[in-house]
C-alpha positions in Angstrom: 0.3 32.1 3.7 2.7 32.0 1.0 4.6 28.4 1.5 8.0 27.9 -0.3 8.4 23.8 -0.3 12.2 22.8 -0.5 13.1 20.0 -2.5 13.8 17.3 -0.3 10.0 17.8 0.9 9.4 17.5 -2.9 11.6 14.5 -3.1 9.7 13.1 -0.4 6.2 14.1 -1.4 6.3 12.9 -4.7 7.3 9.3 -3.6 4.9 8.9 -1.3 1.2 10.2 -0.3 1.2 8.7 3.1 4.2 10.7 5.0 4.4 13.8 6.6 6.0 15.5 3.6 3.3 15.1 1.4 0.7 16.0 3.8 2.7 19.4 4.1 2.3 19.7 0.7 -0.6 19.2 0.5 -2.1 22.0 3.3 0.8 24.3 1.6 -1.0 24.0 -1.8 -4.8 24.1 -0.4 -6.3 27.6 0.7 -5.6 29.8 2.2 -2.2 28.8 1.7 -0.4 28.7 -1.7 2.5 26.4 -2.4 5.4 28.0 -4.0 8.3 26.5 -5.6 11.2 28.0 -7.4 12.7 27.1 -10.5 15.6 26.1 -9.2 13.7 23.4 -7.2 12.7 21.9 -9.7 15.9 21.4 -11.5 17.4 20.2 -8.4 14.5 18.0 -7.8 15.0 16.0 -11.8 18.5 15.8 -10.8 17.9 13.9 -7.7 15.2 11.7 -9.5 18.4 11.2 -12.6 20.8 10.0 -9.8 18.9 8.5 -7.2 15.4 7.2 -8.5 16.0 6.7 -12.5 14.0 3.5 -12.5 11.1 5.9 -11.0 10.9 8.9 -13.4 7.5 7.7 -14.3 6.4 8.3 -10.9 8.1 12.1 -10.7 6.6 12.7 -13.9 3.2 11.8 -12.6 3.6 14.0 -9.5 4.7 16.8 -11.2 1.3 16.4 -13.6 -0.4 16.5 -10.5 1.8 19.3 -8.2 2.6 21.5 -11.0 -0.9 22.9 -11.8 -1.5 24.1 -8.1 2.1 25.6 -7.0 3.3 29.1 -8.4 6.7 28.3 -9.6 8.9 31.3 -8.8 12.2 32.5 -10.7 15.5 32.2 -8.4 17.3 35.7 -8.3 21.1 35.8 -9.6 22.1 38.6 -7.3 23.2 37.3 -3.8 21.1 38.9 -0.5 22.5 39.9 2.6 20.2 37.4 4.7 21.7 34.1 2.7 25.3 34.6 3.6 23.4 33.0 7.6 22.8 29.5 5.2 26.2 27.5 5.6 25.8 25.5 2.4 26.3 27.8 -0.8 24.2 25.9 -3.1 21.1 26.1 -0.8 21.2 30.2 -1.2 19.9 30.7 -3.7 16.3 29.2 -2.3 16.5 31.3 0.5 16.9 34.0 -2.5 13.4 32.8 -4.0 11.9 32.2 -1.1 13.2 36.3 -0.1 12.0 37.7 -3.5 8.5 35.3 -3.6 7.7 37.1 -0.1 6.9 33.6 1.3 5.8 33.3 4.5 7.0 29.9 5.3 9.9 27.4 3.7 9.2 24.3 4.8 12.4 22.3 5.0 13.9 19.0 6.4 17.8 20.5 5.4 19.6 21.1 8.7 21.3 24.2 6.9 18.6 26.1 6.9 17.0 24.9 9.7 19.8 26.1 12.2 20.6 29.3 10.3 18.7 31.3 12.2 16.9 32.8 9.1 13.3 34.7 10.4 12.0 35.7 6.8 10.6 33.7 6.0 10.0 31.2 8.9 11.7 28.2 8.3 10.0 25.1 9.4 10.0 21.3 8.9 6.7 19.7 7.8 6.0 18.6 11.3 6.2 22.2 12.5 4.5 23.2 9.6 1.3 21.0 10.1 1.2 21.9 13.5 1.1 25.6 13.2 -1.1 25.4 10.2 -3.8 23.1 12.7 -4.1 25.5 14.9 -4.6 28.2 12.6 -8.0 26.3 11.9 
C-alpha cells in the first residue's frame, strides 16, 4: 500500500515515539507499505516546528535524519483536481492533489477537513483506523 502521512501525523510522530502517530508511521514506512510524503508537507511541517516548537528544531532535525531516508517524497501538483474542491479548507488541497497524483492508497490524517470530505481515493484514515486495518491485513 502506498501511505500518504499528513503533517500533523508528522508533527506528532516526530515528537514522540510512543503515540499512535508514530506507530502509524512507522507500519506506513515498513513493507509492504511505503510511506509517502509530499513536498509540500514538509514545508508545512518546518513551518509548524518555526512557530510552535522553535526551542525543538534539534529534535525535527533528528527525525527527519531518521524519516527522510525511508519515505518517497512526492512533488505537489499546481493544477487544481476535480476531487479537491470536496476538502473545505483551501490550503489542505493541494495534499489531496499529491496524494491523487502519488496514487496512494491511504492518507492517513487526524485533520477533520479531510476526514469528513467524503474523499474515497485515496482512503482517508486517522492512525487509529490505519493500524487497525493494517493488523488485520497480517
Amino acid at each position: 500500500m502506498r501511505v500518504l502521512l499528513d503533517t500533523n501525523i508528522l508533527v506528532s510522530a516526530s515528537r514522540s515515539d510512543q503515540g499512535t502517530p508514530y506507530l502509524a508511521f512507522v507500519r506506513a514506512t515498513t513493507s509492504p507499505n511505503q510511506g509517502i510524503v509530499c513536498d509540500q508537507n514538509l514545508d508545512e511541517l518546518r513551518r509548524v516546528y518555526i512557530r510552535k516548537f522553535s526551542h525543538k528544531l534539534g529534535l525535527l532535525e533528528r527525525f527527519l535524519a531518521f524519516a527522510l531516508p525511508v519515505l518517497e517524497i512526492v512533488h505537489t501538483p499546481v493544477a487544481n483536481m476535480e476531487e479537491e474542491s470536496k476538502i473545505r479548507d483551501a490550503s489542505d488541497r493541494p495534499i489531496l492533489r499529491a496524494a491523487i497524483a502519488a496514487k496512494a492508497d491511504i492518507l492517513i490524517t487526524g485533520d477533520k477537513d479531510f476526514l469528513e470530505s467524503g474523499v474515497t481515493v485515496p482512503k482517508v484514515m486517522t492512525a487509529v483506523e490505519f493500524l487497525e486495518a493494517s493488523s488485520q491485513e497480517c
